[in-house]
C-alpha positions as CSV (number, residue, x, y, z in Angstrom):
1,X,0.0,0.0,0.0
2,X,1.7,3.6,-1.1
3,X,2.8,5.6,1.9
4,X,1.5,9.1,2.8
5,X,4.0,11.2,1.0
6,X,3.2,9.2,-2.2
7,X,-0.4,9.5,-1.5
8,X,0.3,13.1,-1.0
9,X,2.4,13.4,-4.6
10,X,-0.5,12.0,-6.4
11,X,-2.7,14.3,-4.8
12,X,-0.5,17.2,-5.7
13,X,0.0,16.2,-9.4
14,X,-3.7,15.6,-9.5
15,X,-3.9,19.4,-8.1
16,X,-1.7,20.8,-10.5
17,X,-3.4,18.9,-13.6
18,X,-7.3,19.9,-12.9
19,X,-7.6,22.4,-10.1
20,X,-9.7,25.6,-11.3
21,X,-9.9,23.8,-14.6
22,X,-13.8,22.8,-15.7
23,X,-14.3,19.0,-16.0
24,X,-15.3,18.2,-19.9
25,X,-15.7,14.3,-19.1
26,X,-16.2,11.9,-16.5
27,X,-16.3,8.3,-16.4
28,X,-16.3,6.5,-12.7
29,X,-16.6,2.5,-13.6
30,X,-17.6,1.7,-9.7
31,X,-21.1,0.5,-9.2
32,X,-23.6,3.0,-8.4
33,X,-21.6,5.7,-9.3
34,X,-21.4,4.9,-13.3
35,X,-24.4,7.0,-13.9
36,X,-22.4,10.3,-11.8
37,X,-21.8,13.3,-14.4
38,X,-19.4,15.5,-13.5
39,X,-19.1,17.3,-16.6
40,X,-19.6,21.0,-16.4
41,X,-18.1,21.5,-12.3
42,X,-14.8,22.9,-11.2
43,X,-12.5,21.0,-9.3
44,X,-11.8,23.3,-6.8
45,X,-8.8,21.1,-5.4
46,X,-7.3,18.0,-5.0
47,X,-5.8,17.3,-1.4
48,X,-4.6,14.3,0.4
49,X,-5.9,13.2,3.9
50,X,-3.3,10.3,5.2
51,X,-3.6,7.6,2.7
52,X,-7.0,9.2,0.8
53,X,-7.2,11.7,-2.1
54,X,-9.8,14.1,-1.8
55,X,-11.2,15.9,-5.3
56,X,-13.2,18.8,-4.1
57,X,-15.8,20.3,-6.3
58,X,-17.5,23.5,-7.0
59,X,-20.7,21.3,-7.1
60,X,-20.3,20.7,-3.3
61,X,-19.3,17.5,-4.1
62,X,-16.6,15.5,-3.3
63,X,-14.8,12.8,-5.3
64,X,-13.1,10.2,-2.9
65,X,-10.3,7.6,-3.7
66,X,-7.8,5.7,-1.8
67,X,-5.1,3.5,-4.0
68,X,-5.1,0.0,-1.3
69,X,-2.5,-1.9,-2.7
70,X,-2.6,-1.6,-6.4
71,X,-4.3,1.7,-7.2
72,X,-2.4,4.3,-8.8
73,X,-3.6,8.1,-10.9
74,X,-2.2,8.5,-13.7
75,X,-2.1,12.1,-16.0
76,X,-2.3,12.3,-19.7
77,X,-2.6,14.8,-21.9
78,X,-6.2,15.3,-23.4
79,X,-5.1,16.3,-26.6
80,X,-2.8,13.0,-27.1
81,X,-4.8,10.5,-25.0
82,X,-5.5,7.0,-27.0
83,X,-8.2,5.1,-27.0
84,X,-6.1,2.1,-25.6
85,X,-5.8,4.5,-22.1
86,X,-9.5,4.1,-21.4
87,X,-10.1,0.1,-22.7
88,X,-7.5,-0.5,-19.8
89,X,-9.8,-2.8,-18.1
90,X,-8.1,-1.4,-14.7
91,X,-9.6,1.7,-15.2
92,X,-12.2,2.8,-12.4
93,X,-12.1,6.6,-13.0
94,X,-11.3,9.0,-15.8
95,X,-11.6,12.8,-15.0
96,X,-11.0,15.0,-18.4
97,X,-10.5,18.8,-19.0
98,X,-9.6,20.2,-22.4
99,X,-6.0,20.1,-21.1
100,X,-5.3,16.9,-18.8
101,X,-7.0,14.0,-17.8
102,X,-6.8,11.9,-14.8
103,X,-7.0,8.3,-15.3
104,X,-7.8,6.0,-11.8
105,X,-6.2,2.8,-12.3
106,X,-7.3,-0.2,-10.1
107,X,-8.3,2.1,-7.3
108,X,-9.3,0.4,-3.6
109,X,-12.2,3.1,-3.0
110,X,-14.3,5.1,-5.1
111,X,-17.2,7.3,-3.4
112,X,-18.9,10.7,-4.3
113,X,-20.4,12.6,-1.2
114,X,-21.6,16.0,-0.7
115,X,-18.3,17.6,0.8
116,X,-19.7,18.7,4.1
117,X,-20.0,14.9,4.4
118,X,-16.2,14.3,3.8
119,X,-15.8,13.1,7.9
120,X,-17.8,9.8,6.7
121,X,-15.1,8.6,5.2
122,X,-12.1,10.5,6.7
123,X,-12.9,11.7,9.9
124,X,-11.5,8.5,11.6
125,X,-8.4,9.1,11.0
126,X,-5.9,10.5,13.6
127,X,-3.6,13.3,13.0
128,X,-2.1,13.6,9.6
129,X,2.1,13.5,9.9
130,X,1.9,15.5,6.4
131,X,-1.2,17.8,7.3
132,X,-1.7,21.1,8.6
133,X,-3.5,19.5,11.6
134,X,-0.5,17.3,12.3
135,X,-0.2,17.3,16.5
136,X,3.0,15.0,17.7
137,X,1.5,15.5,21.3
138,X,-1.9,13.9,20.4
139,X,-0.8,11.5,17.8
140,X,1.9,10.1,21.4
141,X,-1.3,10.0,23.1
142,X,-3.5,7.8,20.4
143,X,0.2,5.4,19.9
144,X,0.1,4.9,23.8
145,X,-3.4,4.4,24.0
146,X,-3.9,2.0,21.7
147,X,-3.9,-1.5,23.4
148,X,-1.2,-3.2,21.0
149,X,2.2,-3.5,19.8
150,X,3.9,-0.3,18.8
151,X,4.5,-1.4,14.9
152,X,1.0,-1.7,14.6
153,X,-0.1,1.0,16.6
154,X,2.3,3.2,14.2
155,X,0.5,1.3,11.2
156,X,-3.1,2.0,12.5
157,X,-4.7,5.4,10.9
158,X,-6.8,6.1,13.5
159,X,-3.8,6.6,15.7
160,X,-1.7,9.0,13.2
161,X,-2.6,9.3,9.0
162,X,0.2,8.6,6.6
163,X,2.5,6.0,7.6
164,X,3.0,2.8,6.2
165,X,5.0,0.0,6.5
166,X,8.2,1.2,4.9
167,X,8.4,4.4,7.1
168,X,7.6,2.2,10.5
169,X,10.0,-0.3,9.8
170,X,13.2,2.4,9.3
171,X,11.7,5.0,12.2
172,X,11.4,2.2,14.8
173,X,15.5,0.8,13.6
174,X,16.6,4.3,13.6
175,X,15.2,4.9,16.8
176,X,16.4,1.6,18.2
177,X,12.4,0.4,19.2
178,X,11.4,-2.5,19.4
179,X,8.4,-3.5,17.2
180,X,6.6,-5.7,19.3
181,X,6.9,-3.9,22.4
182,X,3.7,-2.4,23.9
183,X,3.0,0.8,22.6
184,X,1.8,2.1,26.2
185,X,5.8,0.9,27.6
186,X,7.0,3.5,25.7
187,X,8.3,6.6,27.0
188,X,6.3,9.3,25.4
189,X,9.6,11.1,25.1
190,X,11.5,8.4,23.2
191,X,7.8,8.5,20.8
192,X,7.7,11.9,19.9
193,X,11.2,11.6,18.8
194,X,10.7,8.7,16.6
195,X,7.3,10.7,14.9
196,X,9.1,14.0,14.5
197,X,12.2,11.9,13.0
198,X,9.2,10.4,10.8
199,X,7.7,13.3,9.9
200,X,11.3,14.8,8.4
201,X,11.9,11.8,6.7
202,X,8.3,11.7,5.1
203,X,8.5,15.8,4.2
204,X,11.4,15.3,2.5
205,X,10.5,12.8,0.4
206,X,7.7,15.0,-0.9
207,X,10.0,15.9,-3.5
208,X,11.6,12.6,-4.5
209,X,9.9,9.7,-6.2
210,X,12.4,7.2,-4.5
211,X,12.0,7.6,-1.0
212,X,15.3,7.4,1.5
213,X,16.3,7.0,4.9
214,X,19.8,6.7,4.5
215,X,20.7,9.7,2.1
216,X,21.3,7.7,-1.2
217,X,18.1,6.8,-3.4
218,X,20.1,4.4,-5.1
219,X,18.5,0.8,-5.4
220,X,19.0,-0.7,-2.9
221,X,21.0,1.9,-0.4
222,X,18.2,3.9,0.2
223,X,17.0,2.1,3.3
224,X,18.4,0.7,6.4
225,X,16.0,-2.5,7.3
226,X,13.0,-2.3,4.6
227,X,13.4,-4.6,2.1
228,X,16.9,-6.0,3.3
229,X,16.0,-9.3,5.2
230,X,18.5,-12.1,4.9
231,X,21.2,-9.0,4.3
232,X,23.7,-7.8,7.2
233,X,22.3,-4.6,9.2
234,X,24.5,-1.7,8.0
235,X,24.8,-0.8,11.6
236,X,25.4,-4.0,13.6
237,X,26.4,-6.3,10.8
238,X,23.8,-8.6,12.3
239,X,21.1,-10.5,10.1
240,X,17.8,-8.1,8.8
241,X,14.5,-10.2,9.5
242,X,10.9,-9.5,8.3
243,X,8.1,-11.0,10.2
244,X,5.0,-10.0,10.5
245,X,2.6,-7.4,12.7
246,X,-0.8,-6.7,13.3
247,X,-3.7,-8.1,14.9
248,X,-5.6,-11.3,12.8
249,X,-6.2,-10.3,10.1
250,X,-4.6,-7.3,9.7
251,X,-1.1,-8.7,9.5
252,X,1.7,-6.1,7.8
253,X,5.4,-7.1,7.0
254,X,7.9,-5.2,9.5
255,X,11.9,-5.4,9.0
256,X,13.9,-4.9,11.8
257,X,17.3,-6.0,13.3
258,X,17.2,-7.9,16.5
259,X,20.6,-6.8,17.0
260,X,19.5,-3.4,16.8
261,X,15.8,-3.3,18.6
262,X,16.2,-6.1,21.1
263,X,15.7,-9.6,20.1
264,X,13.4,-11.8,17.8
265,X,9.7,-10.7,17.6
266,X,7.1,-14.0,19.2
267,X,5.9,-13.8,15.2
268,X,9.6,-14.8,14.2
269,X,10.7,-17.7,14.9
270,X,13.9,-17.5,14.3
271,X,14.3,-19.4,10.9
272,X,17.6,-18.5,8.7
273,X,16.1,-15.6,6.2
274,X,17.5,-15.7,2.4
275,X,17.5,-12.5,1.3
276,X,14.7,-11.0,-0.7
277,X,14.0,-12.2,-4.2
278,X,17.4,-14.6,-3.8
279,X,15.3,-17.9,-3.2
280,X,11.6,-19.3,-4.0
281,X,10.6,-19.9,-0.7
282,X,8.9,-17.9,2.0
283,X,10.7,-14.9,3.4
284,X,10.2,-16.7,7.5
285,X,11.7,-20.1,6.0
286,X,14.8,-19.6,3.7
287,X,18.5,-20.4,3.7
288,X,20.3,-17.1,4.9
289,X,21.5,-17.6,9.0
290,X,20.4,-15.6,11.8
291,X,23.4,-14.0,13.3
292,X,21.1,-12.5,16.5
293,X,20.3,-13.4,20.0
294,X,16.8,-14.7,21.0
295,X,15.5,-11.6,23.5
């Protein structure tokens, strides 16, 4: 699932393409809404809201989607838009002016509601790290309140909008936390300094497409634990692991380095990791060793 600041980028290309600009032709392939014409509004502006895009109207109306795992926006030019664009069979949404068009490729959510009702679908969520209502104090106060273990609590929008698991895993090894710990044992000092080091990280990828924690957006150098089980910590030197998080269910991949954050997590049990893409099987049962200590 795309992470906040790429939810964000959408949203601001989306911006730049149709705000202020009046919407010649609409097309949402989602159920009820196939017979919704939007030909003739405004868009008054697009804006992001954690993981949703928000497409505000001068109708009064507001067109919502969220990308899930798959979904994606895409912008073409109206003018030089063929026909094999809109026969995509992954398109859900195609919102046209005379100059650009946006095209919503296998999105996850799809509604239109009267704007005034936009806290039906969004109000749930906490804080958002790359809003103006972000509030480190309160989103502290939802993490330590939330009855589970702090990679999921970080992972849960209702506690804070906007981060996903790429931007968990490298805030918790950066800030030497361990995943499973419960959220409520952590010193709320210790978490506001792993949000604010989050919300730097995530503002300044707002201008990258290749987001990076460690400085370099090379392939594979631009993050410390995501993405690098089975490969030695660039810190310790011990082995990178990936297990997973999250309540039944609602399981998430984390990385992490024992070494590093304090032992195994109970959803690892300690089976040598090959790293990723290096071997067919799972990435809990491969052939890479565990250089840690059970903790």
């Amino acid at each position: 699932m795309p992470e906040g600041d790429t939810v964000w980028r959408t949203a601001d290309r989306l911006d730049r393409a149709l705000s202020g600009r009046e919407i010649t032709r609409s097309d949402l392939r989602w159920g009820d809404l196939a017979t919704a014409d939007l030909r003739g509004t405004t868009t008054v502006e697009v804006v992001a809201r954690g993981k949703h895009i928000l497409q505000r109207l001068d109708s009064g109306h507001t067109l919502h989607s969220h990308l899930k795992m798959e979904g994606a926006w895409r912008i073409e030019a109206t003018d030089a838009l063929g026909r094999g664009a809109l026969t995509n069979p992954g398109v859900r949404a195609v919102v046209a002016t005379d100059d650009w068009t946006g095209i919503g490729l296998r999105l996850g959510m799809l509604d239109l509601v009267p704007t005034e009702r936009e806290g039906d679908l969004v109000g749930h969520l906490g804080p958002d790290i790359l809003g103006d209502d972000w509030d480190v104090e309160q989103a502290v106060a939802n993490v330590r309140a939330s009855g589970t273990t702090l990679g999921a609590a970080l992972l849960d929008q209702r506690n804070l909008a906007g981060i996903g698991t790429l931007w968990d895993s490298e805030v918790l090894f950066a800030e030497r936390l361990h995943p499973w710990a419960d959220a409520a044992s952590i010193e709320q000092g210790a978490l506001a300094a792993a949000l604010r080091r989050a919300h730097r990280w995530m503002t300044a990828a707002l201008g990258h497409a290749v987001q990076s924690t460690t400085g370099s957006r090379r392939q594979g150098e631009n993050t410390y634990v995501h993405g690098r089980s089975g490969r030695p910590c660039r810190r310790c030197e011990q082995t990178v692991r990936v297990a997973m998080i999250g309540p039944p269910g609602q399981e998430r991949t984390m990385f992490y380095c024992p070494g590093c954050q304090g032992g195994l997590g109970p959803t690892d049990d300690g089976t040598p990791q090959a790293p990723l893409g290096a071997s067919r099987t799972s990435p809990t049962r491969s052939r890479a060793t565990y250089r840690g200590r059970r903790g």
